[in-house]
C-alpha positions, 0 to 999 in steps of 0.5 A, spaced: 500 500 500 501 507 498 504 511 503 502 517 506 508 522 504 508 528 509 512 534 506 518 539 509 512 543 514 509 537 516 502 537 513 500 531 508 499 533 500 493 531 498 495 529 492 500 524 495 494 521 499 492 513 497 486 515 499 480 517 493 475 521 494 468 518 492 461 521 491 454 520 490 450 519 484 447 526 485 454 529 487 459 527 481 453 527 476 453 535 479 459 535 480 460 534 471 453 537 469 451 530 467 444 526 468 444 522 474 442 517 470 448 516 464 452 516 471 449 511 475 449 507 468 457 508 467 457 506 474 452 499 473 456 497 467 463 497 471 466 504 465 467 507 471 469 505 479 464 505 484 462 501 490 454 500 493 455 501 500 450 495 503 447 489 500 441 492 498 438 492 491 437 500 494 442 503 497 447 508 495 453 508 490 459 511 491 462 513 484 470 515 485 471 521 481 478 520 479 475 514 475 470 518 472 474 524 469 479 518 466 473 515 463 470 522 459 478 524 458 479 518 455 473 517 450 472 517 443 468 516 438 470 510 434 471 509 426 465 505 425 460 508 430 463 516 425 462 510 418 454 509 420 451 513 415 444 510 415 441 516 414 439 517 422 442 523 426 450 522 425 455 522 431 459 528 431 467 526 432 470 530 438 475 527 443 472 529 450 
């Protein structure tokens, strides 16, 4: 496990901490002005890091925010998804 480094004043860096900071649904969806709903799926669907906080179908999830931004900095749209031209609405290419 990572260690806790403490710079020359005796004060922990946040960056150097192993701990993440996790948010709720609702916070991280605030927090990135996305839908609820697309951040709940992204976390169901295992695209980005998240925890159910007990064993109930209803209780609440925890997304790590880190997790989320590695996921949207990443994203492209893909070669064949810019090649359907099926006369439907067409995605615009642009990396997020």
């Amino acid at each position: 496990m990572n260690e806790i480094i403490i710079n020359e004043s005796g004060r922990r860096n946040k960056t150097d901490s192993p701990i993440v900071r996790m948010e709720g649904i609702k916070e991280a969806a605030a927090l990135f002005g996305l839908p609820k709903h697309l951040v709940r799926t992204l976390a169901l669907e295992g695209k980005v890091k998240a925890v159910r906080v007990s064993n109930s179908p209803n209780s609440k999830i925890l997304v790590n925010i880190q997790s989320l931004n590695d996921y949207f900095e990443n994203a492209v749209i893909s070669n064949e998804e810019q090649a359907d031209t099926s006369g439907s609405i067409q995605p615009i290419p642009v990396r997020l």
